[in-house]
Backbone and ligand atoms as CSV (ligand in chain L), in Angstrom:
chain,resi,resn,atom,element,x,y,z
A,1,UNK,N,N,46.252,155.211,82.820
A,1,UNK,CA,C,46.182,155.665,84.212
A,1,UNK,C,C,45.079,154.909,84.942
A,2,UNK,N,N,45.582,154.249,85.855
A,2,UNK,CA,C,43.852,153.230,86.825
A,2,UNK,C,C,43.365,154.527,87.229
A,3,UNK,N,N,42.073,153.948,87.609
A,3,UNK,CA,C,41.128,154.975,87.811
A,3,UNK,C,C,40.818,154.634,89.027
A,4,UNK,N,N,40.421,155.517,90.209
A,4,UNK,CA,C,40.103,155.443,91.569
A,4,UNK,C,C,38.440,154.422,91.292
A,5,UNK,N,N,38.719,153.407,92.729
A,5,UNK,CA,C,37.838,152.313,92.855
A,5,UNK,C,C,36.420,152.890,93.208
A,6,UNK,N,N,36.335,153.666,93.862
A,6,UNK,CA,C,35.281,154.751,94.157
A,6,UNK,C,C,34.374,155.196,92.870
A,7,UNK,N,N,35.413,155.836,91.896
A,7,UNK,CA,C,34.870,156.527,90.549
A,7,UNK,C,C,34.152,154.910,89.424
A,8,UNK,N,N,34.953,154.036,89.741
A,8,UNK,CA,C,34.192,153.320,89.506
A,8,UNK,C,C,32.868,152.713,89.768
A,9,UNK,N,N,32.951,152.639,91.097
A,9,UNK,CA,C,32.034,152.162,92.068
A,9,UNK,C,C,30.755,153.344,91.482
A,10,UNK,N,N,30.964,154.297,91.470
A,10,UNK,CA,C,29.909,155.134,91.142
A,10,UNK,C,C,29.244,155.452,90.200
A,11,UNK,N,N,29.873,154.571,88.796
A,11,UNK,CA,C,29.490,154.826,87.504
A,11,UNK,C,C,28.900,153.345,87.501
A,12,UNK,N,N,29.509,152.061,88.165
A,12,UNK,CA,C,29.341,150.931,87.517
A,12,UNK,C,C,27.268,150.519,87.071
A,13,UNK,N,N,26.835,151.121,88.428
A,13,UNK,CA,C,25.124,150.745,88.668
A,13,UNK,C,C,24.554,151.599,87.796
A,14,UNK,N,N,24.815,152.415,87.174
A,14,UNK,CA,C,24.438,153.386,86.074
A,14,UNK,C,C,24.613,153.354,84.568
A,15,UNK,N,N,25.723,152.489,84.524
A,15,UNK,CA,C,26.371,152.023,83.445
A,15,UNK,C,C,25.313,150.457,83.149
A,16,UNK,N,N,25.201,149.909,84.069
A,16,UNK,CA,C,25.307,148.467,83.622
A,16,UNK,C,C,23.445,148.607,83.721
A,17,UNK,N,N,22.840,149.627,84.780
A,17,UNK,CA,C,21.162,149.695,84.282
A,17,UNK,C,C,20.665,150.203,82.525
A,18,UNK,N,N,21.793,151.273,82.373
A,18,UNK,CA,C,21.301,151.777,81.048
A,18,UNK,C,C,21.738,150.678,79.924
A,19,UNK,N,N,22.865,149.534,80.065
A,19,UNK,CA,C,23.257,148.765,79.160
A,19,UNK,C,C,21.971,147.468,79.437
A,20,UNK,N,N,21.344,147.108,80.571
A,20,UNK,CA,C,20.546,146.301,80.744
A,20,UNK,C,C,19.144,146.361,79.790
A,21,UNK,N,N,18.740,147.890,79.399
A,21,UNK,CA,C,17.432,148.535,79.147
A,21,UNK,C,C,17.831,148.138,77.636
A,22,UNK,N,N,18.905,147.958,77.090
A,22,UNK,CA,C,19.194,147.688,75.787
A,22,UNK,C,C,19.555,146.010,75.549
A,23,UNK,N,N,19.652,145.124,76.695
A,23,UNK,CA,C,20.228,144.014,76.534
A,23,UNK,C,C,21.441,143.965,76.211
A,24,UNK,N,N,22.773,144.653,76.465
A,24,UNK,CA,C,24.178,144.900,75.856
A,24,UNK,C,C,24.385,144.052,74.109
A,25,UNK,N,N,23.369,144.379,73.634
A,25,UNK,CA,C,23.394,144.123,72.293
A,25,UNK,C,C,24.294,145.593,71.273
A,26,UNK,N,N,25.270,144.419,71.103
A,26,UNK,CA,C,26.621,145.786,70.154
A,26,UNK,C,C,25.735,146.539,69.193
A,27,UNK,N,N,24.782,146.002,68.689
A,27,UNK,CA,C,24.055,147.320,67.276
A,27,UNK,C,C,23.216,148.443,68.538
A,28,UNK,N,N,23.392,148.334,69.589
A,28,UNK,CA,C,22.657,149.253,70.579
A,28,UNK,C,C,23.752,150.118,71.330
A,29,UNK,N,N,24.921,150.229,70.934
A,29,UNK,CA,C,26.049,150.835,71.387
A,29,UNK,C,C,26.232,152.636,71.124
A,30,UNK,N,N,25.698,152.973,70.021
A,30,UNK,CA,C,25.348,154.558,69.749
A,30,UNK,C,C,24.599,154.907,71.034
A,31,UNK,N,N,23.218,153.859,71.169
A,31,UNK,CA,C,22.304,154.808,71.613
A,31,UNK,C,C,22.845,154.293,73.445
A,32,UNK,N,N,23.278,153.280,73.733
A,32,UNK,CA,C,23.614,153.415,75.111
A,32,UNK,C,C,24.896,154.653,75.278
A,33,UNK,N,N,25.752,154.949,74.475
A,33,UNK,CA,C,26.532,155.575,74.578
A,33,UNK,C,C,26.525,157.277,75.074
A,34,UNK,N,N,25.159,157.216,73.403
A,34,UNK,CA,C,23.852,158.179,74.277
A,34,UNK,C,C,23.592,158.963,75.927
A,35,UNK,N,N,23.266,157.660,76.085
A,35,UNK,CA,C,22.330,157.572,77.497
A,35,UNK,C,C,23.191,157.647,78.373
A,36,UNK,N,N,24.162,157.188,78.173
A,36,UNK,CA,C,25.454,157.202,79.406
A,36,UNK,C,C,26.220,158.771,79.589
A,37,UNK,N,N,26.713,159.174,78.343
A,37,UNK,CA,C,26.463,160.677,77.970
A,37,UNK,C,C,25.762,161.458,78.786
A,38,UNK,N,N,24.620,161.337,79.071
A,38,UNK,CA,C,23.337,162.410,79.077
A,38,UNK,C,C,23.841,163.484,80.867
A,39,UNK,N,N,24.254,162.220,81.587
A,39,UNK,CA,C,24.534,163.154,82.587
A,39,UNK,C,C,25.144,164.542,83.208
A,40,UNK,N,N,26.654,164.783,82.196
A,40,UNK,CA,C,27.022,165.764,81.919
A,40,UNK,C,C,28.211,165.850,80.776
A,41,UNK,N,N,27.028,165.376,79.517
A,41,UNK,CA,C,27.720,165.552,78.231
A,41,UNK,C,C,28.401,164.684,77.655
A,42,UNK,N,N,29.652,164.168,78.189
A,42,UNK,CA,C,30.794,163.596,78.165
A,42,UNK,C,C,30.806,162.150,78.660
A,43,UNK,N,N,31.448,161.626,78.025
A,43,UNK,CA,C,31.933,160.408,78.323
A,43,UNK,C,C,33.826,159.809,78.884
A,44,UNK,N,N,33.308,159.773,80.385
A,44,UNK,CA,C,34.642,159.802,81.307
A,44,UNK,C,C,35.628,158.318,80.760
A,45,UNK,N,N,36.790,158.133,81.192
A,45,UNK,CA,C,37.316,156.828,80.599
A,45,UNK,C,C,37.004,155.801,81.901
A,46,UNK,N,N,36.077,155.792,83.422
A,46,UNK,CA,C,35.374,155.124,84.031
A,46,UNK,C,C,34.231,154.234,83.136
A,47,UNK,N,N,33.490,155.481,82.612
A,47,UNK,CA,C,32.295,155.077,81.968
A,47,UNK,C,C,32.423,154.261,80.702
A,48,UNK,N,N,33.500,154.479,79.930
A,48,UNK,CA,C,33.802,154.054,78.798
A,48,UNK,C,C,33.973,152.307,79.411
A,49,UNK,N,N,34.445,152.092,80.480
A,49,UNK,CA,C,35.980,150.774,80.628
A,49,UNK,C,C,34.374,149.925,81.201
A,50,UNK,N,N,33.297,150.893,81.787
A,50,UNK,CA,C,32.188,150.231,82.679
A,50,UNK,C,C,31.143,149.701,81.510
A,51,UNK,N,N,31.350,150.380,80.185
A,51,UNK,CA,C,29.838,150.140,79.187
A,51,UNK,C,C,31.179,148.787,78.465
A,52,UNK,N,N,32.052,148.675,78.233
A,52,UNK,CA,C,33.086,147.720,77.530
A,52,UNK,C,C,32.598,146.513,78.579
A,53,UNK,N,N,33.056,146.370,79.590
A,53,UNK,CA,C,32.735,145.035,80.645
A,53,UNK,C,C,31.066,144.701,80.755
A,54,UNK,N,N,30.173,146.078,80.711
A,54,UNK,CA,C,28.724,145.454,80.929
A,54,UNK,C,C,28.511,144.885,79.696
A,55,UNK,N,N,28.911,145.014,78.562
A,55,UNK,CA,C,28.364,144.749,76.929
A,55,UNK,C,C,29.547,143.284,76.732
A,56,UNK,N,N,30.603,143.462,77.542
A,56,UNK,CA,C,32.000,142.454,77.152
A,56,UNK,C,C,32.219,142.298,75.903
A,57,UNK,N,N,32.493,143.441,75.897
A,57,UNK,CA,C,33.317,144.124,73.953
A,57,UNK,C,C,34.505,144.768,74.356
A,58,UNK,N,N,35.543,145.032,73.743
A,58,UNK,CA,C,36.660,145.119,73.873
A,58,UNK,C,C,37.067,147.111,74.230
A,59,UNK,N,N,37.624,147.399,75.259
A,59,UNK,CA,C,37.569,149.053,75.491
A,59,UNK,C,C,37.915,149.505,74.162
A,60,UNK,N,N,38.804,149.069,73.566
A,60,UNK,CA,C,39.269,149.532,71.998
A,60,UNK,C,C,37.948,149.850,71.177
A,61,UNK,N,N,36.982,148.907,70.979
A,61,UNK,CA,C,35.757,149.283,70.324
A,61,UNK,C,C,35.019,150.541,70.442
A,62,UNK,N,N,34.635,150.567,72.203
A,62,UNK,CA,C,34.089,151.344,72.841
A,62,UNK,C,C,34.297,152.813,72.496
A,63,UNK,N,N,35.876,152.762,73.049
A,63,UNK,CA,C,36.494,153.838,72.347
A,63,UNK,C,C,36.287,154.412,71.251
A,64,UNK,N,N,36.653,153.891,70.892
A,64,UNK,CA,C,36.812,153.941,68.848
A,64,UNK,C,C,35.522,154.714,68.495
A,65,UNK,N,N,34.445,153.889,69.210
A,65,UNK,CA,C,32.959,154.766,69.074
A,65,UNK,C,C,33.042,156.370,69.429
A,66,UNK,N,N,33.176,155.965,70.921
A,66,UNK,CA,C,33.077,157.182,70.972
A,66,UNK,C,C,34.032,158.434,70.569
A,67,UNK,N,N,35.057,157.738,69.952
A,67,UNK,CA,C,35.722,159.190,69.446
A,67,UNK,C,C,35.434,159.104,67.580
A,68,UNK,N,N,34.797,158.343,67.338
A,68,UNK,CA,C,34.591,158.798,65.897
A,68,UNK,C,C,33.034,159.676,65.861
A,69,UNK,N,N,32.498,159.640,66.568
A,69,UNK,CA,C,30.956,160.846,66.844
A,69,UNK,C,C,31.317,161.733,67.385
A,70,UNK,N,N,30.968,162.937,66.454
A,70,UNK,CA,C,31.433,164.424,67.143
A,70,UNK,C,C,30.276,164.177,67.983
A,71,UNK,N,N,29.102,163.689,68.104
A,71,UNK,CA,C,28.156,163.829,68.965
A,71,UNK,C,C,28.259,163.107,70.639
A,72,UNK,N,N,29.517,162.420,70.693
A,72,UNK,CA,C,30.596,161.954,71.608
A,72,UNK,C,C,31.175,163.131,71.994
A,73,UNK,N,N,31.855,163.046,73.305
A,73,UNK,CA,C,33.098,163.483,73.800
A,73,UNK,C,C,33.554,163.116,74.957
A,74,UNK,N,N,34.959,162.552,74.720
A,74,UNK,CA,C,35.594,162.230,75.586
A,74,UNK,C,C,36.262,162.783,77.026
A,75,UNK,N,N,35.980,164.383,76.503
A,75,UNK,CA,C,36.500,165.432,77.261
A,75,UNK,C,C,35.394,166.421,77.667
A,76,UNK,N,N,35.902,166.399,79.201
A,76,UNK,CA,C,34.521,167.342,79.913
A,76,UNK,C,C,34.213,168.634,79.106
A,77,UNK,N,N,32.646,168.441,79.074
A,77,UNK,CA,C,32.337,169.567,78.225
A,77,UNK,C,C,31.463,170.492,79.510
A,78,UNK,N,N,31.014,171.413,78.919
A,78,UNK,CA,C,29.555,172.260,79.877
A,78,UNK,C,C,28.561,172.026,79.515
A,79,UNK,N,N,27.176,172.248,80.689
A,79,UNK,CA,C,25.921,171.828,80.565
A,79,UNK,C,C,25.633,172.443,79.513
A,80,UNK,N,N,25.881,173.858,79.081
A,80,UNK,CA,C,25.479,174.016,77.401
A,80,UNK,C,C,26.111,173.836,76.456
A,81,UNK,N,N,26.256,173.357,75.596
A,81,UNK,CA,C,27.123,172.754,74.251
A,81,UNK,C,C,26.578,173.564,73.210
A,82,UNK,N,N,26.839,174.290,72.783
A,82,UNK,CA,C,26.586,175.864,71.863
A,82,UNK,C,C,27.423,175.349,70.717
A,83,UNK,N,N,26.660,174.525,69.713
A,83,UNK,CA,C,27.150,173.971,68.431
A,83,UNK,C,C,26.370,175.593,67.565
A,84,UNK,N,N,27.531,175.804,66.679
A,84,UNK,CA,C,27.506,176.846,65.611
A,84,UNK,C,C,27.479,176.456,64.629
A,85,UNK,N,N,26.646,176.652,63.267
A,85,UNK,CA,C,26.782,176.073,62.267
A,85,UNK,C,C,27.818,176.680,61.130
A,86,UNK,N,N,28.527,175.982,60.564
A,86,UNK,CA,C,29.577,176.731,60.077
A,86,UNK,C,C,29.787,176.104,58.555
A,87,UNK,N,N,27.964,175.407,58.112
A,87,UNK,CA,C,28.212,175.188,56.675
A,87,UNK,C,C,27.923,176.878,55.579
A,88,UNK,N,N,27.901,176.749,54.459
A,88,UNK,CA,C,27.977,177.700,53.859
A,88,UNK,C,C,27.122,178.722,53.930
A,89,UNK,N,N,25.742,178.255,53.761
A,89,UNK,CA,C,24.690,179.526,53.883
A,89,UNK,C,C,25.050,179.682,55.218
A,90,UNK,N,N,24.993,179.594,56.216
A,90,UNK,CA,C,24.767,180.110,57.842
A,90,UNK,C,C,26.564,181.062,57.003
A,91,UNK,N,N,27.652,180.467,57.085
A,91,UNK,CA,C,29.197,181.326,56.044
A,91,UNK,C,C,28.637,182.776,55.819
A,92,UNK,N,N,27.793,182.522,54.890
A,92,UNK,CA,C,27.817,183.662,54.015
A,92,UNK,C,C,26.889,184.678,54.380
A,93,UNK,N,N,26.119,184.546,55.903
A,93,UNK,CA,C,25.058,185.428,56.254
A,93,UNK,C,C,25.359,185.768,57.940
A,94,UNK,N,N,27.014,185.537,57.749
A,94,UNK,CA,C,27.169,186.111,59.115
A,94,UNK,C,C,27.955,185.129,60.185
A,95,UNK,N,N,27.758,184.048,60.051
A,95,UNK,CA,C,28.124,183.136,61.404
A,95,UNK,C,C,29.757,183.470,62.066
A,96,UNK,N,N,30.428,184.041,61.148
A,96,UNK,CA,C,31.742,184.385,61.761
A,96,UNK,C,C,31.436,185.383,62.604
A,97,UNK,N,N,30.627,186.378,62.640
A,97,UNK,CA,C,30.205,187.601,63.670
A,97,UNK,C,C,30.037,186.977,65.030
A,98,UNK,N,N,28.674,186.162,64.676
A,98,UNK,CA,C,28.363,185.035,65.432
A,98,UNK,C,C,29.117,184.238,66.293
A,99,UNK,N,N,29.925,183.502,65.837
A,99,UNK,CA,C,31.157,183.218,66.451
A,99,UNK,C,C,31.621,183.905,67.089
A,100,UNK,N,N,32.130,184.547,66.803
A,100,UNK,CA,C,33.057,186.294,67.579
A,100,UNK,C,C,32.218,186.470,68.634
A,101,UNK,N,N,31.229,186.909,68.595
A,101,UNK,CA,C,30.428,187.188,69.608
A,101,UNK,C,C,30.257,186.482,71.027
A,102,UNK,N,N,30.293,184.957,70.611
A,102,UNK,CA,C,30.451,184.244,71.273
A,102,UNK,C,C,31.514,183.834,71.978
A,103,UNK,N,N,32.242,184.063,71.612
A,103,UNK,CA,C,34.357,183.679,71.892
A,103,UNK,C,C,34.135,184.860,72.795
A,104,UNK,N,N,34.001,186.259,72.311
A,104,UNK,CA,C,33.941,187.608,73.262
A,104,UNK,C,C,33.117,187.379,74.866
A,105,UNK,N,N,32.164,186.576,74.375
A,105,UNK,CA,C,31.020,186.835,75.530
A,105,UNK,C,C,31.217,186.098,76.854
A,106,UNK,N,N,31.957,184.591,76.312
A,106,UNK,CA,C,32.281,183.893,76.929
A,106,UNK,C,C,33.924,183.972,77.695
A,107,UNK,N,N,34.542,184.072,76.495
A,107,UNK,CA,C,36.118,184.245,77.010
A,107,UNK,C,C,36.830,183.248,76.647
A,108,UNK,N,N,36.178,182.411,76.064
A,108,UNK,CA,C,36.812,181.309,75.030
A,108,UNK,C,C,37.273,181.266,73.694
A,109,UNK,N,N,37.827,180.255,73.589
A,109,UNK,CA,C,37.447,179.965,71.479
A,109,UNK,C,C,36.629,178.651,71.519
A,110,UNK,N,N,36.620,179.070,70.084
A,110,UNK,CA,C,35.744,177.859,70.294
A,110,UNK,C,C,36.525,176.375,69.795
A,111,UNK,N,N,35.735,175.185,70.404
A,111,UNK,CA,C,36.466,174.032,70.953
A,111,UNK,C,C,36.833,174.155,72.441
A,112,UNK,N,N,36.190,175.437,73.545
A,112,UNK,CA,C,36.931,175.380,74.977
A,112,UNK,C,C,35.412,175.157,75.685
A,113,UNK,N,N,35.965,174.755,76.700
A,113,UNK,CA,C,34.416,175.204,77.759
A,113,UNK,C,C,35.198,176.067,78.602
A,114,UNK,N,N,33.784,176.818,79.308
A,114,UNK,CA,C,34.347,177.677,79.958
A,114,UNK,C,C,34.879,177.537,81.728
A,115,UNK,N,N,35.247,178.005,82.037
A,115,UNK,CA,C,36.148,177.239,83.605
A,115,UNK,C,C,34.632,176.949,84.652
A,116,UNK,N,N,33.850,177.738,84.312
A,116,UNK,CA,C,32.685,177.082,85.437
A,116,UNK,C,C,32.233,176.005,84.974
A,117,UNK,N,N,32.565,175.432,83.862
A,117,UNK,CA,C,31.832,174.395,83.544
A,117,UNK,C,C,30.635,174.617,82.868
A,118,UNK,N,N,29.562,176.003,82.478
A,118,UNK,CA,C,28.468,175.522,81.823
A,118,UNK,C,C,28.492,175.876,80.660
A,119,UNK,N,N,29.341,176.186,79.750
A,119,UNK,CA,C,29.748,176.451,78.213
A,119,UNK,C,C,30.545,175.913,77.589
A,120,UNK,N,N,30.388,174.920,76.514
A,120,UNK,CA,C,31.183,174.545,75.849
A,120,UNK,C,C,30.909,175.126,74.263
A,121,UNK,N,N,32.051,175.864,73.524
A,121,UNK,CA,C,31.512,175.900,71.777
A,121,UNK,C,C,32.134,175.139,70.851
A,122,UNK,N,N,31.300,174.545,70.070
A,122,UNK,CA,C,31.496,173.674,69.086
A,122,UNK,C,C,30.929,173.911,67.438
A,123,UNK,N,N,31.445,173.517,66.655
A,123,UNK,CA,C,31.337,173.842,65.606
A,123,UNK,C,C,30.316,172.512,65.037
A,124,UNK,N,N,29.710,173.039,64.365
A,124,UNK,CA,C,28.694,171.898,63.602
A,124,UNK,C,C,28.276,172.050,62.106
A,125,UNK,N,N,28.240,171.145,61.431
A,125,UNK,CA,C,27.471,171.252,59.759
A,125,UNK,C,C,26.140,171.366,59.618
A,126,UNK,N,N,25.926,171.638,58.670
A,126,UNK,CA,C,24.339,172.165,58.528
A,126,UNK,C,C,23.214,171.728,59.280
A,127,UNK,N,N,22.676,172.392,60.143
A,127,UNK,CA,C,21.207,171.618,61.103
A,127,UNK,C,C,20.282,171.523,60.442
A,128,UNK,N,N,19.807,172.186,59.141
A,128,UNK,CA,C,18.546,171.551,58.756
A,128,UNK,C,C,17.959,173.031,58.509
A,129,UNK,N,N,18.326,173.664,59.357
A,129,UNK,CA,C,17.292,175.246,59.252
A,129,UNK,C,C,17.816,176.309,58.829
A,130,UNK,N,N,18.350,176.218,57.027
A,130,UNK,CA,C,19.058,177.320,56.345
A,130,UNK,C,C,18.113,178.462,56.616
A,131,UNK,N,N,17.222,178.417,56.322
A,131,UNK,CA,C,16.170,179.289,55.982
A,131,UNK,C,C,16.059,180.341,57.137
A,132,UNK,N,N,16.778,180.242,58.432
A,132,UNK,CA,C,16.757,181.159,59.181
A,132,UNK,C,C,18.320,181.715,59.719
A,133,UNK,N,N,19.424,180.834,58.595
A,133,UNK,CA,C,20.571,181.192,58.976
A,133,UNK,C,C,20.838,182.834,59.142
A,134,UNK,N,N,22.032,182.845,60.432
A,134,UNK,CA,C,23.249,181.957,60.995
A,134,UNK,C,C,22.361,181.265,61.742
A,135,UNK,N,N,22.500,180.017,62.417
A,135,UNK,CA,C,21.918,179.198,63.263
A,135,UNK,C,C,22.969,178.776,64.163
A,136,UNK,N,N,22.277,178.354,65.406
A,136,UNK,CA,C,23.291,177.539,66.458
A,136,UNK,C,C,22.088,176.369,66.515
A,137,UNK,N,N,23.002,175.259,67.507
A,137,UNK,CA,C,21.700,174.450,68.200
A,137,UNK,C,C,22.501,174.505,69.671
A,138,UNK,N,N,22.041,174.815,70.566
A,138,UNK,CA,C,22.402,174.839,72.070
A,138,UNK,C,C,21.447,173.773,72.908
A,139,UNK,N,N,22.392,172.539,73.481
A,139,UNK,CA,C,21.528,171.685,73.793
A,139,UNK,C,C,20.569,171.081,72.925
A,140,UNK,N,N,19.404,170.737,73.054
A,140,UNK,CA,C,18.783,170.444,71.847
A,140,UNK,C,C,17.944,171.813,71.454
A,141,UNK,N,N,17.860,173.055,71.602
A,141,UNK,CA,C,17.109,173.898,71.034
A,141,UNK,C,C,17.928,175.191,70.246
A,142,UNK,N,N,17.396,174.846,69.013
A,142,UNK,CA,C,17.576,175.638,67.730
A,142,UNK,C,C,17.057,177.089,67.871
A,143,UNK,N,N,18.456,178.062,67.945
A,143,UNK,CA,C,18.003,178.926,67.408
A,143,UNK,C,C,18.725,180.256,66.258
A,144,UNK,N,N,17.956,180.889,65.425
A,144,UNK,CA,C,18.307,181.252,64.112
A,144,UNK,C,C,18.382,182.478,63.888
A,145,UNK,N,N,18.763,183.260,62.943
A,145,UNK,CA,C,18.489,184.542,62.267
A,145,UNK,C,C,19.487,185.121,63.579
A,146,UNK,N,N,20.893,184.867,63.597
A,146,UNK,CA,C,21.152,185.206,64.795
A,146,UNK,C,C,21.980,186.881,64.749
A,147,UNK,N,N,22.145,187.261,65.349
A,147,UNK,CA,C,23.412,188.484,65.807
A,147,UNK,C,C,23.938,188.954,66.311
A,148,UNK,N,N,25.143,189.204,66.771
A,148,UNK,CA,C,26.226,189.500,67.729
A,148,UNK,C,C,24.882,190.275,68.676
A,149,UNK,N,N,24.159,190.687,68.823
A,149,UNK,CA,C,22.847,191.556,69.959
A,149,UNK,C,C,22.357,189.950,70.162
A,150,UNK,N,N,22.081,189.324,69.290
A,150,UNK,CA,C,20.559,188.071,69.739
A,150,UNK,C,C,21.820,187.379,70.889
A,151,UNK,N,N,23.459,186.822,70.492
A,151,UNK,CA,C,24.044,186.267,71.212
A,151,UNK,C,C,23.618,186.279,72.623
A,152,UNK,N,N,24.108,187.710,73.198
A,152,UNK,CA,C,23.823,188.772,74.307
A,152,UNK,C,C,22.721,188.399,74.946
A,153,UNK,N,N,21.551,188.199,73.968
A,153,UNK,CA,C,20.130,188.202,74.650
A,153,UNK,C,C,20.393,186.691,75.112
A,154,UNK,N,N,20.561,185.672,74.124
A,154,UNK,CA,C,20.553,184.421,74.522
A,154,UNK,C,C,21.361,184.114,75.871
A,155,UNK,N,N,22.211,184.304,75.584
A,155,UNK,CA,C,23.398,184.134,76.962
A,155,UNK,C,C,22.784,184.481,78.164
A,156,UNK,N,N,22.281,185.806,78.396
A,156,UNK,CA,C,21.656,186.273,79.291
A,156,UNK,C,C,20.743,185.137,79.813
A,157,UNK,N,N,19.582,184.892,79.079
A,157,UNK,CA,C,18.607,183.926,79.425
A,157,UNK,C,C,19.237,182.379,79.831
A,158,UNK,N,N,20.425,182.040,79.181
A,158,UNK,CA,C,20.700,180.826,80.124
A,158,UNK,C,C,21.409,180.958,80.905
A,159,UNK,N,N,21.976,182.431,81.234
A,159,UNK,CA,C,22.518,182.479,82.782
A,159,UNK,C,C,21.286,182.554,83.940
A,160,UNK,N,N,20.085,183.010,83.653
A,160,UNK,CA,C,19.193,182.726,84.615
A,160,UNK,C,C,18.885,181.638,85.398
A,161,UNK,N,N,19.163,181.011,84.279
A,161,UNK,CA,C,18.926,179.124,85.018
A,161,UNK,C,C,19.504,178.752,86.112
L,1,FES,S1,S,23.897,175.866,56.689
L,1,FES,FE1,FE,23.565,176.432,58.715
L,1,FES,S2,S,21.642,175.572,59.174
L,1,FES,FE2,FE,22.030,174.919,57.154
């Protein structure tokens, strides 16, 4: 599908400063991919076709990147990305509640964002911090020892924002 000249026009100076700060050197393609990301999550197929021409690597590559990193997405997500951990210890101390809680609170499942745009849930493997499982990481901040009540509390606090 072409993409409106406009949507281009608006990604291209953004695209081609953050590929400049790296020198469009291909072993620097994670972390521009990164950076291009950061605005709201996702990576549009503008942005994708704009980091392929600033680097002049093939969209197929580009692609390819970004859909083999769950830490990618191709598809609009929400400003919070509410990764759940769903390896075994977080399993066995609850995270399905957890989950639930979350699907309930929001009105989703998870893999949806929510229609305003600031929730997306995602599933993730172990973060590092058994020791306080169930765990999420929301955005970049970790938090643990969770329960269908802590959900509630959390949610609350980033609807303030
Ligand atoms: S298993 Fe969930 S944080 Fe390690």
């Amino acid at each position: 599908m072409a993409i409106p000249k406009e949507q281009l026009d608006s990604v291209q100076q953004r695209v081609m400063d953050i590929v400049a700060r790296y020198g469009a050197r291909e072993d620097c393609l994670l972390q521009i991919l990164h950076d291009v990301q950061a605005d709201d999550n996702s990576l549009s197929e503008a942005e994708l076709l704009q980091v392929a021409r600033s680097m002049d690597i093939p969209l197929s590559r580009v692609y390819g990147v970004a859909t083999f990193y769950s830490m990618y997405s191709v598809r609009p997500r929400g400003n919070y990305i509410i990764r759940i951990c769903e390896s075994a210890p977080c399993h066995i101390v609850g995270a399905r509640e957890v989950i639930e809680a979350f699907e309930r609170a929001l009105g989703i499942q998870m893999g949806e964002t929510t229609e305003n745009g600031r929730f997306t849930l995602e599933y993730t493997s172990c973060l590092g911090v058994c020791g306080v499982a169930p765990a999420v990481m929301i955005n970049d901040q970790v938090y643990g020892n969770l329960t269908p009540a802590k959900v509630e509390e959390i949610l609350a606090s980033l609807d303030e924002d």
